[in-house]
C-alpha positions as CSV (number, residue, x, y, z in Angstrom):
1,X,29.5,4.7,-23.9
2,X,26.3,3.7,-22.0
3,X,25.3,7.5,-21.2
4,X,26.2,8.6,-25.0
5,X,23.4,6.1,-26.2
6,X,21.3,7.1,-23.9
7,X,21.7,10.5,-24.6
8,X,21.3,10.0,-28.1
9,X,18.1,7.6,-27.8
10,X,16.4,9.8,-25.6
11,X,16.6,12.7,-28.1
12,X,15.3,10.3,-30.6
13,X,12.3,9.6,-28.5
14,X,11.6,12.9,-27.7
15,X,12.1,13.8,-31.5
16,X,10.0,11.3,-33.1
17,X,6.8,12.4,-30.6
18,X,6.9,16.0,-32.2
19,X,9.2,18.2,-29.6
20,X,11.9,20.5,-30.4
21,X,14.7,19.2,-28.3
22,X,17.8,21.3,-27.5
23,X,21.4,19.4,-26.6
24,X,24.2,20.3,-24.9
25,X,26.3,16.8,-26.0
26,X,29.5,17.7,-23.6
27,X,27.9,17.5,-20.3
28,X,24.8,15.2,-21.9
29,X,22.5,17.8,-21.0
30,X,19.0,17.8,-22.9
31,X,15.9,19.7,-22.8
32,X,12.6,21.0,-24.3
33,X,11.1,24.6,-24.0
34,X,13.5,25.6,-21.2
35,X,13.4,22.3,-19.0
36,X,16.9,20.6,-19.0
37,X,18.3,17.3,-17.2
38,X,21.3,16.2,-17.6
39,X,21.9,12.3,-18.0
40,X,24.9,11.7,-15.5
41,X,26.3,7.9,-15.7
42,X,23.9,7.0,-12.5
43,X,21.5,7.8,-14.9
44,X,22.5,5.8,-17.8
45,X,20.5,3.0,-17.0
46,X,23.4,0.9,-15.2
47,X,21.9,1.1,-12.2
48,X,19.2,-0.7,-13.8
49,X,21.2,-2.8,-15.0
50,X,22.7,-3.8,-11.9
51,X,19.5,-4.6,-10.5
52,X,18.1,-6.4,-13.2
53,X,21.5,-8.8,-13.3
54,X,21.0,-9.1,-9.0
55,X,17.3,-9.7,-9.2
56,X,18.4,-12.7,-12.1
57,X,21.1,-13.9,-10.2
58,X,19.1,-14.3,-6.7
59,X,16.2,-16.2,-8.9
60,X,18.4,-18.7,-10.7
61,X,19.7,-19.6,-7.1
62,X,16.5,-20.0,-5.7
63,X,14.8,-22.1,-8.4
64,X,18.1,-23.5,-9.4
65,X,15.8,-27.2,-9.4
66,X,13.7,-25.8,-12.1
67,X,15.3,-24.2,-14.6
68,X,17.8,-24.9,-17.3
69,X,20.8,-22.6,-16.3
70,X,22.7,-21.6,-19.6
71,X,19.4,-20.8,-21.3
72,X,17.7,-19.1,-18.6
73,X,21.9,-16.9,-18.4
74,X,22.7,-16.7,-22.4
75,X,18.9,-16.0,-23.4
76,X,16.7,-14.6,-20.5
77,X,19.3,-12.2,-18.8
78,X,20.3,-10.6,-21.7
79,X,17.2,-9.8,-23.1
80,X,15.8,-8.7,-19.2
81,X,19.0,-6.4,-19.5
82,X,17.9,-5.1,-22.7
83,X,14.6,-3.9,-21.6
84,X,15.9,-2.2,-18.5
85,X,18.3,0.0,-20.4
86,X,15.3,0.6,-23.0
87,X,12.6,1.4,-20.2
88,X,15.4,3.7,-18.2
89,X,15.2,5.5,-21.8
90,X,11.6,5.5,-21.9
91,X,11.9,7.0,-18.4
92,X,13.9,10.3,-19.3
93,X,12.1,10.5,-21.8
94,X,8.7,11.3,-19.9
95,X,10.4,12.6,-17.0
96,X,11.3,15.7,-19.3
97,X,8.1,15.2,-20.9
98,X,6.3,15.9,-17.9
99,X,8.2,18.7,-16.6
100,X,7.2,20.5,-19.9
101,X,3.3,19.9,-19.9
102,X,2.6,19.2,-15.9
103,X,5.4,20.7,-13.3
104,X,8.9,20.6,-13.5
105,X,8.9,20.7,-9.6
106,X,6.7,17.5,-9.9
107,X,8.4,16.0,-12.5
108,X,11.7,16.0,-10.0
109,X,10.8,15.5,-7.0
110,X,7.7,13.1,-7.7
111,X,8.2,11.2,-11.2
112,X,12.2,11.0,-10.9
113,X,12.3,9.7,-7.5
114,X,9.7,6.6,-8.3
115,X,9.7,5.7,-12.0
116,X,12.8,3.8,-11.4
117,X,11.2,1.6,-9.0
118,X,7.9,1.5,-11.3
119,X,9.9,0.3,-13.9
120,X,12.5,-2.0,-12.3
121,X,9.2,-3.7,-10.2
122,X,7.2,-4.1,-13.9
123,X,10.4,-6.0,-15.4
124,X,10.8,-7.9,-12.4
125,X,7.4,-8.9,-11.9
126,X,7.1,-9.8,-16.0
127,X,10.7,-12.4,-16.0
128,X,8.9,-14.2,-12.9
129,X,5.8,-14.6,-15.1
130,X,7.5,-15.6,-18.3
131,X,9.9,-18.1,-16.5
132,X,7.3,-19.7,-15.2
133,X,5.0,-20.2,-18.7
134,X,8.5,-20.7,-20.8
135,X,8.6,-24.7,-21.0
136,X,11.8,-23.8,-22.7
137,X,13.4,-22.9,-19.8
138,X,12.1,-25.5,-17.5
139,X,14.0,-29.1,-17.1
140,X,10.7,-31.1,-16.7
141,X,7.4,-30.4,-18.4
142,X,5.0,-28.0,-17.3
143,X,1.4,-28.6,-16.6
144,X,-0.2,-28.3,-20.0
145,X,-3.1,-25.0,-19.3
146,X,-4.8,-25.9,-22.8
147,X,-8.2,-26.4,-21.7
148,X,-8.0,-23.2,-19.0
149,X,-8.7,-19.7,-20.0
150,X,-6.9,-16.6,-18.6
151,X,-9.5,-16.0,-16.0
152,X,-9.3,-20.1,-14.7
153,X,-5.4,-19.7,-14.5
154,X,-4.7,-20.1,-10.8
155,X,-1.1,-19.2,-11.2
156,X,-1.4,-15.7,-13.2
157,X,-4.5,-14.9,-10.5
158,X,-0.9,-15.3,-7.9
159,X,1.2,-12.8,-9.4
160,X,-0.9,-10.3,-11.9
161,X,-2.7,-8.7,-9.4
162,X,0.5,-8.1,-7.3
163,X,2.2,-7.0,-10.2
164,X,-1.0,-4.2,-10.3
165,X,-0.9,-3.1,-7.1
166,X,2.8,-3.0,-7.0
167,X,2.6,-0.7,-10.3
168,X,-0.3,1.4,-8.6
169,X,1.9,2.1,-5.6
170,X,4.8,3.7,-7.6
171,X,2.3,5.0,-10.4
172,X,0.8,7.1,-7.6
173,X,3.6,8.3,-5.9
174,X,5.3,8.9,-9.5
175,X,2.1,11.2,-10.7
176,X,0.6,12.4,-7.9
177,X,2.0,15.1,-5.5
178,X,0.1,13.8,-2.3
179,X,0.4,10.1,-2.9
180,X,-2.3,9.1,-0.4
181,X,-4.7,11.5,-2.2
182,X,-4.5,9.2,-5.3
183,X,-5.4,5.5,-3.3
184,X,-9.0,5.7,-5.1
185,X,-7.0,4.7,-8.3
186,X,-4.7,2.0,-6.3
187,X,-8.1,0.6,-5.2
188,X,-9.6,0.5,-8.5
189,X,-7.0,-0.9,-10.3
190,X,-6.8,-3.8,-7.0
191,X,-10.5,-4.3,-7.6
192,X,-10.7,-4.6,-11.8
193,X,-7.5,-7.5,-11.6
194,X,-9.3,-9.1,-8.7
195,X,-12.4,-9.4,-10.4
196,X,-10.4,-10.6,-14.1
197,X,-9.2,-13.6,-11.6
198,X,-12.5,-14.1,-9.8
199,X,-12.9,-17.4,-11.3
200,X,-9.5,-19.1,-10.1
201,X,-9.6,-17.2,-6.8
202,X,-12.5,-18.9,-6.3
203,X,-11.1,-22.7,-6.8
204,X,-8.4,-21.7,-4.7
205,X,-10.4,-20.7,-1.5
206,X,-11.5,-23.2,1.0
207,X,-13.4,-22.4,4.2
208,X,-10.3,-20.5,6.7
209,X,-10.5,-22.4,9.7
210,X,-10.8,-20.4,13.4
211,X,-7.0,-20.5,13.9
212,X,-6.6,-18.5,11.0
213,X,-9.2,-15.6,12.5
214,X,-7.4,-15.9,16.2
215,X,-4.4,-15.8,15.0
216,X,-5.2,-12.5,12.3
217,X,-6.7,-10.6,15.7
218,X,-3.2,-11.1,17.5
219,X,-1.3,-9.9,14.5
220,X,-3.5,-6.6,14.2
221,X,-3.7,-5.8,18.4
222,X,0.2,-6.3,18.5
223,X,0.7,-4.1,15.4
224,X,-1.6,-1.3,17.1
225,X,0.1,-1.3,20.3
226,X,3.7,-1.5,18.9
227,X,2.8,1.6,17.0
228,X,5.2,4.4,17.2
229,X,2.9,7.0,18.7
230,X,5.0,9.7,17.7
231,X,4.4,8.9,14.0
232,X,0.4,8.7,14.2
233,X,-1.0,11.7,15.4
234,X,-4.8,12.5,15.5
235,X,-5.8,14.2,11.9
236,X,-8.8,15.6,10.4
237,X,-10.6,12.9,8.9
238,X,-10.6,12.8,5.2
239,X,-13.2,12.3,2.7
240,X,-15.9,9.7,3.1
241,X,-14.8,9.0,-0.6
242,X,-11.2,8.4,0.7
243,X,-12.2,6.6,3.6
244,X,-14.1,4.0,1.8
245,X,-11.7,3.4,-0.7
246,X,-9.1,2.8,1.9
247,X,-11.4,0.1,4.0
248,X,-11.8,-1.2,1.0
249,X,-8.1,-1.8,0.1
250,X,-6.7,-2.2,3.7
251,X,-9.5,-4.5,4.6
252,X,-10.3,-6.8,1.3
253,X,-8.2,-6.0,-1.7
254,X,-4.5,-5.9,-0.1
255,X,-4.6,-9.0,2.0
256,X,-6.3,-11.2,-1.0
257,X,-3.5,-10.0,-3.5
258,X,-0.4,-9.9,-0.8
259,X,-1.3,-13.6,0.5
260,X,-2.2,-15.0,-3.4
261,X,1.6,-13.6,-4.0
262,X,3.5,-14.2,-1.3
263,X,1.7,-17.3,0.9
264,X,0.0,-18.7,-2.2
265,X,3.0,-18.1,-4.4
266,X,6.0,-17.7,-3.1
267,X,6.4,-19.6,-0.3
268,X,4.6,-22.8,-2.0
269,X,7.5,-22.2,-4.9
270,X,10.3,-22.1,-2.4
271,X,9.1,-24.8,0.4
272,X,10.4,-28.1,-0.3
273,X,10.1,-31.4,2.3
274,X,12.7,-30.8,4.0
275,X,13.2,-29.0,7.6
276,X,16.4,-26.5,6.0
277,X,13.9,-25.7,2.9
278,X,10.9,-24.5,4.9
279,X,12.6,-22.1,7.6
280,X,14.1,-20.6,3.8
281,X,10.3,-20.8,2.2
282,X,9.2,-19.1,5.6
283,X,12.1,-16.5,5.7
284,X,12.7,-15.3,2.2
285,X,9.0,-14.7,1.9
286,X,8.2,-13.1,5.2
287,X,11.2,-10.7,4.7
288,X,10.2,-9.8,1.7
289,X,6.9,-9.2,2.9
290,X,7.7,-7.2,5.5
291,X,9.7,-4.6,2.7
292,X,6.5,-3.9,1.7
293,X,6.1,-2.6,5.1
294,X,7.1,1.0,6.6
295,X,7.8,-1.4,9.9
296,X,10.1,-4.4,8.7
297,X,10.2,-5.9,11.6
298,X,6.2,-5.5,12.3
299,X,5.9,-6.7,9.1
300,X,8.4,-9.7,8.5
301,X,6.9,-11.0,12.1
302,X,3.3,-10.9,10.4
303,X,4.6,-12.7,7.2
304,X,5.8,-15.3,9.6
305,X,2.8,-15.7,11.4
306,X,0.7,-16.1,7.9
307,X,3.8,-18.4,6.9
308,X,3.3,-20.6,9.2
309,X,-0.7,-20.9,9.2
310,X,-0.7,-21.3,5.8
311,X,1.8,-24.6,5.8
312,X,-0.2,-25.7,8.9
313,X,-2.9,-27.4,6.1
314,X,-1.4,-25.5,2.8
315,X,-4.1,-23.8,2.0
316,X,-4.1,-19.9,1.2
317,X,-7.0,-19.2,2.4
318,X,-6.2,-19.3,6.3
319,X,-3.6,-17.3,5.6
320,X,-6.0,-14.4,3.5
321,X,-8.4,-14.9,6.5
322,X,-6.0,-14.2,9.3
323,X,-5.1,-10.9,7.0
324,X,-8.6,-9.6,6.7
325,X,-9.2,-9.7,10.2
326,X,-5.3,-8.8,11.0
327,X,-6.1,-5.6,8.5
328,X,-9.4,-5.1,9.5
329,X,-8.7,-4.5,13.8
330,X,-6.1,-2.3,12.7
331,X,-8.4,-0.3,10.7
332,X,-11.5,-0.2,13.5
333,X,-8.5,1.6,16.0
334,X,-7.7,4.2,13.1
335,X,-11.3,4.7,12.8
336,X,-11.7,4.8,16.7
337,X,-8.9,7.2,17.2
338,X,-9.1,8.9,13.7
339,X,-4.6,8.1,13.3
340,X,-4.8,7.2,9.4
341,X,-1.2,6.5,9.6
342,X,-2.2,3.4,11.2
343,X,-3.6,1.9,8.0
């Protein structure tokens, strides 16, 4: 039932902006000047669904405290449902779309295996922001934000701008064949939500203090030397374009918008006073950090390490310092031995 109104929707779509779409309704094949996909029942959007409904299910546990259950179940996850069965029709949608006006090779091998994610991260990303700005949803009252503009508001300068560079990430991979080649964008888009949040970035940061930096210089010399040599090997150097882009990001924009997100964030959300509540706070945030990493384990250890500095005096800051100089050793040694993979 779910892939027949899929199937149908999708032609809709792909009606209404102008194309003349052929079906094969038996096998829920469907196409447009000679490109065809078929829409199989992995491709029906349940898989989305799935996700969506996990995704939920973990965040009601975890801010169980906060929020009031049945609405947050009868009103939140239904409609969060919705929209990933509407965007996984949106998604077919310009998957064929781009296999008729860019590459069909692209538009299956790049855009099909990423647009998923894209869209499953957006949706995420969006239900944190709304449950936290829904009083409805929310036992006790929230912190009236009246008198603060968009720019001022501490907590949407925590999330947007990870909810940008996560989109960048998978919008890059999705459209571009060489991923990397596209980080210029990544690092542009970084840059303009940075600079929409500059003013509440700014009342959030507080001079680092030196155990931040000491501890940020261990963190990049052990994830140089823990490197698997076999998967950095010398390379011709690219662009100076590309390489400036890339300090910029590695060294500046990625550690402000990771540690805002997951230090200034999500650890403060999840870390209560008690000794059972912070090793959680730590772990669910520095594991999830490090799946944004190609090394888990490099990476969870490092979210760990900036876990910890930050609840030594709560304040993000140490914890973005530490990162900078963590992110910017391990960018002198790919400088040094020219092994971009590094960074």
């Amino acid at each position: 039932t779910l892939s027949s109104l899929t199937f149908f929707l999708v032609f809709l779509v792909l009606t209404l902006t102008g194309f003349d779409v052929g079906v094969h309704p038996p096998t829920y094949e469907i196409g447009v000047e000679g490109f065809w996909v078929q829409i199989a029942s992995q491709c029906s959007g349940v898989e989305g669904i799935a996700l969506i409904t996990i995704f939920m299910g973990f965040y009601a546990a975890l801010m169980r405290p906060d929020l009031r259950q049945k609405r947050f179940w009868l009103i939140l996850v239904p409609l969060a449902v919705l929209a990933s069965w509407l965007f996984n029709i949106l998604r077919i949608a310009i998957l064929i779309i781009i296999g008729v006006r860019v590459s069909p090779e692209h538009a299956l091998n790049g855009f099909h295996s990423y647009a998923g994610w894209l869209m499953f991260t957006a949706l995420a990303l969006l239900i944190v922001l709304i449950a936290h700005r829904a009083q409805w949803l929310h036992r006790s009252p929230l912190p009236q934000h009246s008198a603060t503009t968009l720019r001022q508001d501490t907590l949407a300068a925590k999330i947007v701008p990870f909810i940008v560079m996560m989109l960048s990430g998978v919008f890059v991979s999705a459209f571009w064949p060489d991923p990397a080649a596209g980080y210029p964008v990544r690092a542009l888009l970084m840059a303009l939500a940075l600079l929409v949040f500059l003013p509440a970035i700014r009342a959030l940061w507080s001079r680092p203090s030196l155990e931040s930096l000491a501890v940020g210089l261990a963190v990049g010399v052990l994830w140089i030397v823990t490197a698997p040599s076999q998967e950095l090997p010398a390379t011709d150097a690219p662009s100076l374009f590309w390489i400036t882009t890339r300090l910029l990001g590695t060294i500046l924009l990625v550690p402000l918008i990771e540690e805002l997100f997951f230090r200034g964030y999500l650890l403060r959300r999840l870390h209560r006073d008690t000794l059972v509540w912070t090793i959680l706070a730590v772990a669910i945030s520095s594991l999830l950090f490090g799946l944004m990493h190609d090394r888990f384990l490099a990476g969870t250890l490092a979210g760990v390490a900036f876990g910890l500095l930050y609840l030594r005096r709560a304040e993000t800051s140490d914890a973005i310092a530490a990162h900078i100089v963590a992110n910017a050793t391990i960018a002198l040694a790919a400088l040094l031995t020219a092994k971009w993979a590094l960074i």
